[in-house]
KEFI-924497 format. One record per residue (C-alpha): residue number from 0; x, y, z; residue in one letter. Coordinates in Angstrom, 3 decimals, padded with zeros to 6 digits. Each point is the difference from the previous one (the first is absolute). Layout:
NUM,X,Y,Z,a
...
//
This chain:
0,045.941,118.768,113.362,x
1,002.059,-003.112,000.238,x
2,001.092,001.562,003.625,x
3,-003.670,000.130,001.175,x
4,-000.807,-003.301,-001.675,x
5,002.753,-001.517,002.180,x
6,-001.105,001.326,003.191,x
7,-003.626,-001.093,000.248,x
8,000.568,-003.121,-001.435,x
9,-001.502,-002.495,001.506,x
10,000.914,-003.811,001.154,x
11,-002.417,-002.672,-001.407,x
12,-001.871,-001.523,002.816,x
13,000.718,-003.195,-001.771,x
14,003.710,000.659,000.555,x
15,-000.337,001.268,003.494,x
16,-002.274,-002.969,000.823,x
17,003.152,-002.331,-001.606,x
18,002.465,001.729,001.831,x
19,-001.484,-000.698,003.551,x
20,002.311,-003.705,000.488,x
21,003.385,001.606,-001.217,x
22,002.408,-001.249,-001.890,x
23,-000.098,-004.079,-000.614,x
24,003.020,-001.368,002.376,x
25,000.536,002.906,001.665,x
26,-000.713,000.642,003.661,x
27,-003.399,001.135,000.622,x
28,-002.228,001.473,002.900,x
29,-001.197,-002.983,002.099,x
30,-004.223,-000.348,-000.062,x
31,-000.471,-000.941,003.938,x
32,-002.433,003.190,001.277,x
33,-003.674,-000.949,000.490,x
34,-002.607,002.436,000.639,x
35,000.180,-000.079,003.783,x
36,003.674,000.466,-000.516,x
37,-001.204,002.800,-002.468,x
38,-002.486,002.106,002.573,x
39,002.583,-000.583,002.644,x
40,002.362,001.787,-002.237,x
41,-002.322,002.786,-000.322,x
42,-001.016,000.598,003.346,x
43,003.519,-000.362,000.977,x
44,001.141,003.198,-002.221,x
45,-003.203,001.559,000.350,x
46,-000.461,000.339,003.516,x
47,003.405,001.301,000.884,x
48,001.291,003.288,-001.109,x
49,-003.565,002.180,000.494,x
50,-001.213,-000.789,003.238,x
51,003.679,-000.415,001.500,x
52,001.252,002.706,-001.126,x
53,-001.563,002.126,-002.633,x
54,-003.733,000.345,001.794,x
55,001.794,002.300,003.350,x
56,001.718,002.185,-002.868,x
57,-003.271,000.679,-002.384,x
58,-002.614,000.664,002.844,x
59,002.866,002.325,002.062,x
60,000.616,002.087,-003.150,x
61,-002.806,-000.538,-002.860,x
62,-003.405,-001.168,001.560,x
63,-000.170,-000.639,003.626,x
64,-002.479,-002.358,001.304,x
65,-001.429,-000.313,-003.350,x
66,003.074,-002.102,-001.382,x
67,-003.138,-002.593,000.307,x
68,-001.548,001.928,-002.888,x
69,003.415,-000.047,-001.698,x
70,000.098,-003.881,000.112,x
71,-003.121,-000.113,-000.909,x
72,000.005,001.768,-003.338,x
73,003.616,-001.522,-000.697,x
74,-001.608,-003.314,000.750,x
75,-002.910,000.379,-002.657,x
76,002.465,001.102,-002.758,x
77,002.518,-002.837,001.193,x
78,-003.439,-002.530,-000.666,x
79,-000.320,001.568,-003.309,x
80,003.182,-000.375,-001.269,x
81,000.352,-003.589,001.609,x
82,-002.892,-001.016,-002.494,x
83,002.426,001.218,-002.590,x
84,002.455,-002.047,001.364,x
85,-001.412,-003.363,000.348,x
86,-001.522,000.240,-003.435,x
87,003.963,000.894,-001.321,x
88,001.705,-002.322,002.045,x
89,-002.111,-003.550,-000.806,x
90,000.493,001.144,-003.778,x
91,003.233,000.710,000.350,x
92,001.992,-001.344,002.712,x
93,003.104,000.839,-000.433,x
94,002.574,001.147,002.289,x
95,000.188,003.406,-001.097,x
96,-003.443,001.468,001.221,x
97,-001.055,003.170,-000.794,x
98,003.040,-000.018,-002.813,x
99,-001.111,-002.858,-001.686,x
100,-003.200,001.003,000.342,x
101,000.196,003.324,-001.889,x
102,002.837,-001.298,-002.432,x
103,-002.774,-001.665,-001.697,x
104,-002.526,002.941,000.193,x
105,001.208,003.020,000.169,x
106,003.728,-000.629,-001.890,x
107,003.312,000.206,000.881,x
108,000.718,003.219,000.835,x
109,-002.814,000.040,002.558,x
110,001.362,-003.106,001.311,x
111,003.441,001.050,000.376,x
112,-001.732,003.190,002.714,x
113,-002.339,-002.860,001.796,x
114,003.287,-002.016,000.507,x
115,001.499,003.373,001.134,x
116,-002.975,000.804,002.251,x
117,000.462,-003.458,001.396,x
118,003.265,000.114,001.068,x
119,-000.476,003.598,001.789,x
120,-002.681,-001.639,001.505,x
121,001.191,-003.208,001.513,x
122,003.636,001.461,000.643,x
123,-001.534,003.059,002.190,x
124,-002.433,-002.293,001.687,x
125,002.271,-002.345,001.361,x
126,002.091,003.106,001.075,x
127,-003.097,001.704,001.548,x
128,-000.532,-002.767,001.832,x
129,003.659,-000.939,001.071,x
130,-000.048,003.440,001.660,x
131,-002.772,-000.783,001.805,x
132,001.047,-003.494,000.950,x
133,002.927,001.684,001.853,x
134,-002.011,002.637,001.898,x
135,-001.926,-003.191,001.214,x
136,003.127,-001.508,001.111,x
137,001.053,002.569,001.562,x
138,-002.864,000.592,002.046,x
139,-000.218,-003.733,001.163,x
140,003.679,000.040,001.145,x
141,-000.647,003.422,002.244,x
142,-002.869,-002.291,001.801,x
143,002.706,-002.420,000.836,x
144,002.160,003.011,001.114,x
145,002.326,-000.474,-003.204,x
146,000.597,003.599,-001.598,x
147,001.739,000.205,-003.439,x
148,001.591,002.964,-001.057,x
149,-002.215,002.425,-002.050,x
150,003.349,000.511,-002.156,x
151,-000.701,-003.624,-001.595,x
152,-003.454,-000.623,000.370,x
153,-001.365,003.113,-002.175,x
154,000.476,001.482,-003.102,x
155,002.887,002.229,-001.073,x
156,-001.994,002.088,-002.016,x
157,-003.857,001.856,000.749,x
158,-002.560,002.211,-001.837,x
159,-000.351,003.082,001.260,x
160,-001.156,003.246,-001.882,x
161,002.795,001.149,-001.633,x
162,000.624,-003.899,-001.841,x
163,001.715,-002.794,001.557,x
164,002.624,001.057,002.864,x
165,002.102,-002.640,001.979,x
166,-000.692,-000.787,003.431,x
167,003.339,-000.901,001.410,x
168,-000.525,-003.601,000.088,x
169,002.023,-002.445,-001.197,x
170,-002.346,-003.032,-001.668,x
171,-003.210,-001.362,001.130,x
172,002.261,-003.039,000.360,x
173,-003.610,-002.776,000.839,x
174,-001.719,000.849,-003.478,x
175,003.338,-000.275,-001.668,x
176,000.396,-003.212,001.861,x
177,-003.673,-001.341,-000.806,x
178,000.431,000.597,-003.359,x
179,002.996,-002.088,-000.841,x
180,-001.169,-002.915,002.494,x
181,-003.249,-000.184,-002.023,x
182,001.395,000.103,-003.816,x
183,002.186,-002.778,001.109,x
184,-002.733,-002.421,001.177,x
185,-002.417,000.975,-003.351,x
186,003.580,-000.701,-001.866,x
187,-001.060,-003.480,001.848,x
188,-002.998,-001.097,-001.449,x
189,-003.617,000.682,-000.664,x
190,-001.119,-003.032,002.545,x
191,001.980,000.900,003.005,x
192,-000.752,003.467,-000.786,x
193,-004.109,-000.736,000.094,x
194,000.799,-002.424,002.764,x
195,001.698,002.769,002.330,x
196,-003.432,002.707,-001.212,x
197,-002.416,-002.403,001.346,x
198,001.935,000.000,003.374,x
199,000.045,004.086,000.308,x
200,-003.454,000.093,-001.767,x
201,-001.203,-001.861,003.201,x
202,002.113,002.002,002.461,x
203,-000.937,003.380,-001.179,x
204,-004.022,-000.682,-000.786,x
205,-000.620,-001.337,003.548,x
206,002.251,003.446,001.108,x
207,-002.352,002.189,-001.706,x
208,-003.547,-002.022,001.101,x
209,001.313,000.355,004.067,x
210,000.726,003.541,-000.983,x
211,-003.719,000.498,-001.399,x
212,-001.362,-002.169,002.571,x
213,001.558,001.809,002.987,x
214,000.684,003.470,-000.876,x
215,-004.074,000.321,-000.872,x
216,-000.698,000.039,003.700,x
217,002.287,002.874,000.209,x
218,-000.923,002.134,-002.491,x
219,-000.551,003.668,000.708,x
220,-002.372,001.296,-002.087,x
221,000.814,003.671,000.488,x
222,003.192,-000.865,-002.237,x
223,-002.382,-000.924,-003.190,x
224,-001.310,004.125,000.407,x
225,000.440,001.641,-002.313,x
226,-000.095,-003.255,-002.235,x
227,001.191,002.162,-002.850,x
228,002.594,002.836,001.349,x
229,-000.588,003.218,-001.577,x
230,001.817,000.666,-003.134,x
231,003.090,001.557,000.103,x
232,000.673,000.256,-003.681,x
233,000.141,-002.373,-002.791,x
234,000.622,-003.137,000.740,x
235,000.364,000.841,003.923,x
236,-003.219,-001.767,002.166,x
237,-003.674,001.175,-001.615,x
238,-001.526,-002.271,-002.889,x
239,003.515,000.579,-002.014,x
240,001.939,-001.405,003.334,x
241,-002.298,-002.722,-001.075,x
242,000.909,-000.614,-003.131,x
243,003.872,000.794,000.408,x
244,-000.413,-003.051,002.360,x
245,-001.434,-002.130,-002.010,x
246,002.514,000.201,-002.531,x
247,002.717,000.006,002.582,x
248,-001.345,-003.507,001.267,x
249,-000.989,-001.290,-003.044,x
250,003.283,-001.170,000.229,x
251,-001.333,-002.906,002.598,x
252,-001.716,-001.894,-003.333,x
253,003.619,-000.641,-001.151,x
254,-000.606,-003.892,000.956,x
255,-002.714,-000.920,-002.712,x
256,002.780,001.654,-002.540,x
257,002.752,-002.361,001.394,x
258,-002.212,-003.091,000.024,x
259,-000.544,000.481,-004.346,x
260,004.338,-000.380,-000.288,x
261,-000.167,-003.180,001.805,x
262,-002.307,-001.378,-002.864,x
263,003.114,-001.917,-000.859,x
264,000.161,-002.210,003.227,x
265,-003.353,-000.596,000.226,x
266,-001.727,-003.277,-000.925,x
267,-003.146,000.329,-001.915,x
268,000.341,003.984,-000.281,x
269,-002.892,000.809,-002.282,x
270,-002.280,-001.223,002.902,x
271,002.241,000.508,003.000,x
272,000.808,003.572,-000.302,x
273,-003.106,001.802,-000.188,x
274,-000.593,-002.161,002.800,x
275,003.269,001.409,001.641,x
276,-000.956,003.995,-000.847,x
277,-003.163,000.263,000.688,x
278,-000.036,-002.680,002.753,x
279,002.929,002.635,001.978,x
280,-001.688,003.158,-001.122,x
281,-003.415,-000.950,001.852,x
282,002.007,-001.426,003.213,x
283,001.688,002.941,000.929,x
284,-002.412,002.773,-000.938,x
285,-002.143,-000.495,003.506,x
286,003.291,-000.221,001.941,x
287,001.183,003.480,-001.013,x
288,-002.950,002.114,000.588,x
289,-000.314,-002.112,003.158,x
290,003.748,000.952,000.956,x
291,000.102,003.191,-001.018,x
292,-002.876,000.969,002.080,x
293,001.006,-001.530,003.143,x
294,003.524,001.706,-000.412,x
295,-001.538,003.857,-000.423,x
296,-002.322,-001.576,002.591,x
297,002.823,-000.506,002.956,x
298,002.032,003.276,-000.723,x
299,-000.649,003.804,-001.482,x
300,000.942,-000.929,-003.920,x
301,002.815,003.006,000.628,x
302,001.853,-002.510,001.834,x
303,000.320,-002.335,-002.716,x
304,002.740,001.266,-001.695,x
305,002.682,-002.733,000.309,x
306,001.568,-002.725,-001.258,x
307,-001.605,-002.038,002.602,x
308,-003.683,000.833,000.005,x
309,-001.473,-002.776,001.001,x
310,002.407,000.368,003.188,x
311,-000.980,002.913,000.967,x
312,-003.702,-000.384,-000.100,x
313,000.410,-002.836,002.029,x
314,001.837,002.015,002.550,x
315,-002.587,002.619,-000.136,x
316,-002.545,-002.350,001.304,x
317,001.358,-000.180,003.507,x
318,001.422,-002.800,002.269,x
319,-002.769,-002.173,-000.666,x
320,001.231,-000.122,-003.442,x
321,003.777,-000.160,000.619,x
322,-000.098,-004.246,-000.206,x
323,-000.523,000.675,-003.938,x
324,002.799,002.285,-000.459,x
325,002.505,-003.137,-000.272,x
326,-001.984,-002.058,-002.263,x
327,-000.891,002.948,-001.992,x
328,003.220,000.647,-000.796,x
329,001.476,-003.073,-000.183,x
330,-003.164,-000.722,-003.419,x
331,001.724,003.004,-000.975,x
332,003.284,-001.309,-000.192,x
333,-000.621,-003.348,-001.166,x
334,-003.121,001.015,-001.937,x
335,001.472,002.755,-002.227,x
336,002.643,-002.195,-001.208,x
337,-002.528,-002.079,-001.950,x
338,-001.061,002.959,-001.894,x
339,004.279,000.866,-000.951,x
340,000.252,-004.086,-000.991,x
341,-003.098,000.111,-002.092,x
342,001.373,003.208,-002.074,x
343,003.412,-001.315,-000.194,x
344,-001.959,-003.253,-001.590,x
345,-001.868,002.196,-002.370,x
346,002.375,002.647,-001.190,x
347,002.807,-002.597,-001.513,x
348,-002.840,-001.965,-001.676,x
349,-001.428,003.808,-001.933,x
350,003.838,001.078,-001.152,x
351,000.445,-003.910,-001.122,x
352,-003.070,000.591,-002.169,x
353,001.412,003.080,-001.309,x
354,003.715,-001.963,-000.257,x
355,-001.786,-002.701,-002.540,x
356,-000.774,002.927,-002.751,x
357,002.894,001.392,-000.289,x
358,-001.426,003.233,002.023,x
359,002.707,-000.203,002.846,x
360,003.493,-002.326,000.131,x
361,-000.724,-003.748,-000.483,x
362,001.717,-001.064,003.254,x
363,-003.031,001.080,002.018,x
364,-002.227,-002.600,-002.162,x
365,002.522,-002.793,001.027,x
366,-001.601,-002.281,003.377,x
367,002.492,-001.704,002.092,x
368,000.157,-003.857,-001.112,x
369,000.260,-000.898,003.872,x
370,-002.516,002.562,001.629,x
371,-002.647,000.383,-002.866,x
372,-000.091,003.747,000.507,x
373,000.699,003.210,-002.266,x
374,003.797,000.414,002.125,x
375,001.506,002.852,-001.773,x
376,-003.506,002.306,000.012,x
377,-000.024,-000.849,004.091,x
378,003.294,000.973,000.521,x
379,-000.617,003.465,-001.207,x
380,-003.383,000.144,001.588,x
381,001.760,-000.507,003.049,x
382,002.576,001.739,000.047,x
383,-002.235,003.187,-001.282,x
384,-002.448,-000.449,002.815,x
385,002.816,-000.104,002.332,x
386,001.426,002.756,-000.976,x
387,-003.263,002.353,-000.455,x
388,-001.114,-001.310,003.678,x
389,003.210,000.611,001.987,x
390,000.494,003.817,-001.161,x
391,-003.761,001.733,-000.571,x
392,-003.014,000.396,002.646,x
393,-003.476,-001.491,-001.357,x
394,-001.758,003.579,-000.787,x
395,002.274,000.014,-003.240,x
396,-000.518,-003.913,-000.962,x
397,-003.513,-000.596,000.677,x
398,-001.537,002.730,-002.928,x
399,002.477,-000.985,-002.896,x
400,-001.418,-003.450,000.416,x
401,-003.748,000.954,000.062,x
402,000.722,001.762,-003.303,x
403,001.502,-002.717,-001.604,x
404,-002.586,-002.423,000.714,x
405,-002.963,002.841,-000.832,x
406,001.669,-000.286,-003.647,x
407,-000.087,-003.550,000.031,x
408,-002.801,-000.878,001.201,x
409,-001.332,002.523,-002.822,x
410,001.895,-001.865,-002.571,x
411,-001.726,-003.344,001.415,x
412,-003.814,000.947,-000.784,x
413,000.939,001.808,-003.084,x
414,001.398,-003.421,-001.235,x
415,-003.105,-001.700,000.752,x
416,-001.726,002.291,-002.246,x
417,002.058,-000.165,-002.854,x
418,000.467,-004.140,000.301,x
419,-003.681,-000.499,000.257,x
420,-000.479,001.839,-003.686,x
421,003.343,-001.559,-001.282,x
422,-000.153,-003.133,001.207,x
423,-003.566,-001.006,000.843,x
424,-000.048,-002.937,-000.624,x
425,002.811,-001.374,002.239,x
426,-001.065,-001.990,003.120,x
427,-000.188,001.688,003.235,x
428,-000.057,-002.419,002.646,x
429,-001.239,002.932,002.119,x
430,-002.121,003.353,-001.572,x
431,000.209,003.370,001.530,x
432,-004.224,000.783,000.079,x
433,-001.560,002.804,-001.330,x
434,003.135,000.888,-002.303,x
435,000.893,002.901,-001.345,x
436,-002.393,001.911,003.430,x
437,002.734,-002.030,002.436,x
438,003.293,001.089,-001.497,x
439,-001.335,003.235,-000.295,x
440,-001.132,000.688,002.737,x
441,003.657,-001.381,001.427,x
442,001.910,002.217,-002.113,x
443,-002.222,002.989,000.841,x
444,000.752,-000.288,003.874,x
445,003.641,-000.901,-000.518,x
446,-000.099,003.250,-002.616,x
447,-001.753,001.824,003.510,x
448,002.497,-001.417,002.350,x
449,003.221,001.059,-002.029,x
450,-001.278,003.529,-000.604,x
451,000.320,-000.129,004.169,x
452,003.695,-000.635,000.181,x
453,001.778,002.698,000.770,x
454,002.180,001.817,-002.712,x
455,003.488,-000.349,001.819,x
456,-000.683,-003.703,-000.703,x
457,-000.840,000.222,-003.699,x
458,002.685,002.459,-000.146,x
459,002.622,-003.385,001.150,x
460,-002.398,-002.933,-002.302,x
461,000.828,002.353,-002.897,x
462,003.442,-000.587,000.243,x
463,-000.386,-003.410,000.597,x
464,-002.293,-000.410,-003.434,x
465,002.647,002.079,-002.097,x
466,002.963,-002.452,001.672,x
467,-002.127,-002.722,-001.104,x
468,-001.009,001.169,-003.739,x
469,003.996,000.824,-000.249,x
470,000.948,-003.184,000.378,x
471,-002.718,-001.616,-001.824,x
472,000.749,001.904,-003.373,x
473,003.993,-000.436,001.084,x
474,-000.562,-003.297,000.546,x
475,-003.338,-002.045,000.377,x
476,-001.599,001.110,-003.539,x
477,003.260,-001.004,-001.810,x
478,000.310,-003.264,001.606,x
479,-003.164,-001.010,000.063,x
480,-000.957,-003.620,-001.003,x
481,-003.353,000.927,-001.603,x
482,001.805,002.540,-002.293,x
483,002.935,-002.020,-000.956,x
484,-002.553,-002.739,-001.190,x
485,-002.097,002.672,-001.873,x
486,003.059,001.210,-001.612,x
487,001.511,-003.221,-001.194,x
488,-003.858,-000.160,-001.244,x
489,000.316,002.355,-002.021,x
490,003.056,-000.315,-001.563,x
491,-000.710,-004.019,-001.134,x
492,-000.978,000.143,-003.352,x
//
């Protein structure tokens, strides 16, 4: 009984409210992000990774040239939950997100597999989208007659039927690249780090409008029919392609998610990051449906599956097209990197969380006296992503992370619920409407999406949750702050 006691115990929000400035004297997070700085930041992780790279892959082998529908229902379910969000993160603002957030709802053990889910998530994302960063770089060097060798520009390993099987390269040597260049400027600093987003933000938005802008006049509409391919099994085009999709690109939303861990360097956070969520959220949603439909628009959606999608529906659309190509893929290249720095800045700050209760070593809740940043949690982050994105292809990265934020994201309106009949009488700067119909309704089409992943890829989160509840009974549970403090408790007379 004591076991189970120990495990959903739960943090006092007074104590996780408390805990938000750190230690006195030691070296903090610095508070310089405004909300501009704060929708840039989601708009810069957001739109990255799906329409570069993860759109070509779900319409050419889930949905075809109803990927719109895809974004569509991900994008309602992504509003839902960032409701959830903003009501959380002006409460709380604390570094840890999601972790902190369900620390003080749902307990500790729940915690400890939302800090799990979180580092699966932001780890594989910023590998998903390293890979596709190099595919982009590759394909702008061929159009200035540079060609790399396909033994270090693509992954060592693939997916084929039979499991994973090695392809003869070496490394994809650009995403291995990317990702160490990128955890060494977030080791940097939170300012030049927002500074260098707003640049690419920029870049890669006014990529994406001449894309939408041009490639509408060359549309062919023959390539929309049949909107939704015939099914081919479950999970395979029809309605189910559909939905397989949608959880597939949920994985876009990851930005409103990485905005909540910046709480920390935020000035007025209770007001500026709802601001920042929902503010990034609504941006963005119009731009992918608008995207996506130009890009199964300008080639058959069969064509799309590449690395590189957005390259090769821009080739599809002829010679009058072909002045694009180069700025296409040069938003690529710049414009995906925004979306590696903003995980690398969100990932340390989630595992320093976790570092200040005990739940994982305390030298990844230590910030660098010079820098201001979480050094020890980026250095792992980086070298991780590095070495995730130089040896595997994007098919086997893209679904572990849309798993791990499904759970999340769960964990998130679930929290809401249980805080508003715990704790109702806290302030919230910001309040999810309509609750407990929103959260529900968020958990029920997360709950819809996750029944659509495909077994082989519960089959590999499963042995990432039982690596994670191993060490958490090995270690986190036995070090953790909250039940050292209960103990001594108890024991005082």
């Amino acid at each position: 009984m004591n076991t189970l006691r120990s495990w959903l115990h739960r943090k006092p929000m007074a104590d996780a409210v408390r805990e938000i400035d750190g230690e006195s004297g030691a070296p903090t997070l610095r508070r310089v992000l405004g909300p501009l700085d704060l929708v840039l930041v989601g708009i810069g992780v957001i739109v990255g990774g799906a329409i570069f790279v993860v759109t070509g892959n779900a319409a050419a082998q889930l949905a075809g040239p109803a990927i719109v529908l895809s974004f569509l229902l991900a994008g309602v379910g992504c509003a839902l939950i960032g409701m959830c969000y903003a009501e959380l993160a002006a409460m709380i603002p604390a570094a840890g997100s999601a972790y902190a957030y369900t620390y003080t709802a749902l307990g500790e053990a729940a915690a400890w597999i939302v800090g799990w889910n979180l580092l699966l998530e932001y780890v594989f994302a910023a590998s998903y989208v390293s890979v596709g960063w190099s595919g982009y770089l590759v394909s702008l060097f061929a159009q200035w007659g540079v060609t790399a060798p396909t033994s270090l520009t693509t992954a060592p390993f693939a997916i084929g039927p039979h499991g994973v099987t090695s392809t003869g390269s070496v490394i994809n040597g650009p995403a291995f690249l990317l990702a160490v260049a990128i955890s060494l400027i977030a080791m940097r600093g939170v300012r030049l780090s927002s500074i260098l987003n707003g640049i690419i933000v920029a870049l890669k938005m006014g990529a994406l409008i001449l894309l939408v802008t041009f490639g509408s006049f060359h549309v062919h509409p023959h390539n929309w029919t049949p909107f939704i391919p015939a099914n081919e099994g479950f999970g395979r085009f029809g309605w189910s392609g559909v939905l397989r999709a949608a959880a597939v690109v949920f994985v876009s939303y990851l930005g409103f998610d990485a905005i909540a861990t910046l709480a920390q360097d935020t000035r007025n956070p209770q007001r500026n990051l709802p601001i920042g969520i929902l503010g990034s959220l609504g941006a963005v949603s119009l731009l992918y449906i608008a995207v996506s439909l130009v890009l199964t628009g300008l080639v058959s959606y069969t064509l799309l599956d590449a690395p590189n999608p957005l390259s090769v529906a821009v080739r599809g659309g002829g010679p009058s097209l072909a002045w694009l190509l180069p700025i296409v893929d040069l938003a690529a290249v710049i414009g995906l990197g925004s979306v590696v720095l903003v995980v690398m800045l969100a990932q340390p700050r989630v595992i320093m969380a976790m570092g200040k209760d005990g739940l994982v070593p305390p030298a990844f809740s230590r910030v660098h006296a010079r820098f201001h940043t979480p050094y020890w949690g980026t250095v792992i982050c980086g070298l991780s992503v590095a070495t995730l994105a130089g040896l595997f292809p994007i098919s086997i990265l893209v679904q572990l992370v849309s798993v791990g934020t499904l759970i999340v994201f769960v964990a998130v309106a679930l929290s809401v619920i249980v805080l508003r009949h715990v704790d109702s009488d806290r302030p919230r700067p910001f309040r999810t409407p309509f609750v407990p119909l929103v959260p529900i309704a968020g958990i029920l089409i997360c709950a819809g999406l996750l029944v659509a992943i495909p077994q082989r890829t519960w089959t590999v989160y499963l042995i990432w949750l039982v690596l994670g509840l191993s060490i958490y009974v090995a270690y986190g549970r036995r070090s953790s702050v909250r039940l050292r403090t209960a103990t001594a408790a108890a024991a005082t007379p």
